[in-house]
N, C-alpha and C positions, 0 to 999 in steps of 0.2 A: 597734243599727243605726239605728232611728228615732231618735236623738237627733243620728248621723252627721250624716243626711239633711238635719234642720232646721238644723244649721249650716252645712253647706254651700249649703242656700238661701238661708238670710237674711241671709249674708255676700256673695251672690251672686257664689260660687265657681264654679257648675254651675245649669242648670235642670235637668240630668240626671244626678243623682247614680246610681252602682252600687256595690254593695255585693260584693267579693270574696271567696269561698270556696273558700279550698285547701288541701290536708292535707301541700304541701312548703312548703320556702323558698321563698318569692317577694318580689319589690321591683315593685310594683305597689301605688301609692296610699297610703296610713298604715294602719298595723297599728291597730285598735281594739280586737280579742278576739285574743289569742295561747294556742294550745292550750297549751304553756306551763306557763303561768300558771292553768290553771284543769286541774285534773288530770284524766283519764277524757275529757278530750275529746281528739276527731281530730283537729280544725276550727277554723280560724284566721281572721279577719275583716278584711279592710281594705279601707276608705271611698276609691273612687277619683270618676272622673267617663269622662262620655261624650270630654269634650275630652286627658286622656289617654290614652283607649282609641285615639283619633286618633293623637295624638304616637306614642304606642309601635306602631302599624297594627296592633293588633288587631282593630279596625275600620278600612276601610278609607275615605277619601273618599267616594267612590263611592255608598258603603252609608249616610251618615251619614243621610239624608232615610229611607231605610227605615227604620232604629232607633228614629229620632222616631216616625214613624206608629205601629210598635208599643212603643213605651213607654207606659207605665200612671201615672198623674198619682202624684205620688210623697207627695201628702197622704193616701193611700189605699192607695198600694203600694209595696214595695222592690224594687229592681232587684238581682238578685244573679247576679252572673256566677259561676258552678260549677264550679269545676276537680277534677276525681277521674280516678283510675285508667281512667274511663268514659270521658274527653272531658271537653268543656267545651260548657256552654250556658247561656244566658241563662233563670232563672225569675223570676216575680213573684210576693210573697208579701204577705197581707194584713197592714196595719200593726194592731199591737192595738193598742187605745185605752185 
C-alpha cells in the first residue's frame, strides 16, 4: 500500500491517495492485493483517490473540504476506506518505515 501512495504522489495523480478494502467484487480504483492471489486471505486492496471517490459520489461535493481537514498527511499515514459486512468507514493506519 505504501508503495501505492508514493506513486500516486510523485506522479501527482492525487495529494489524497485512499487505499480500498473489501472482501467482494468491486471496480473502485486498481486492484493492488487480490485475495486471490495470496491464499488464507479475505481482503482485497485497491489504490484509488479522493477525486474518484467524487466522480463515483461516494464522497459527495459538499463533504470534500471536511475529508481534507480530516485526512492524515499521507508520508505518515494510509487512508483506507473499509468495506465489510460491518459497513464502511474510513481508518488511518501508520505507514511502517
Amino acid at each position: 500500500m505504501t508503495q501505492a501512495i508514493i506513486v500516486i504522489s510523485d506522479q501527482d495523480v492525487s495529494d489524497y491517495p485512499i487505499m480500498v478494502a473489501h472482501q467482494q467484487e468491486l471496480e473502485l480504483g486498481m486492484p493492488i492485493f487480490k485475495r486471490e492471489d495470496n491464499k488464507g486471505s479475505k481482503w482485497s486492496i485497491h489504490a484509488s483517490t479522493l477525486e474518484e471517490f467524487v466522480s463515483r459520489q461516494i464522497i459527495f461535493p459538499e463533504k470534500v473540504d471536511e475529508f481534507k481537514t480530516n485526512y492524515k498527511d499521507s508520508e505518515s499515514n494510509i487512508c483506507v476506506f473499509v468495506l465489510s459486512e460491518l459497513g464502511a468507514e474510513f481508518i488511518f493506519l501508520p505507514v511502517k518505515k
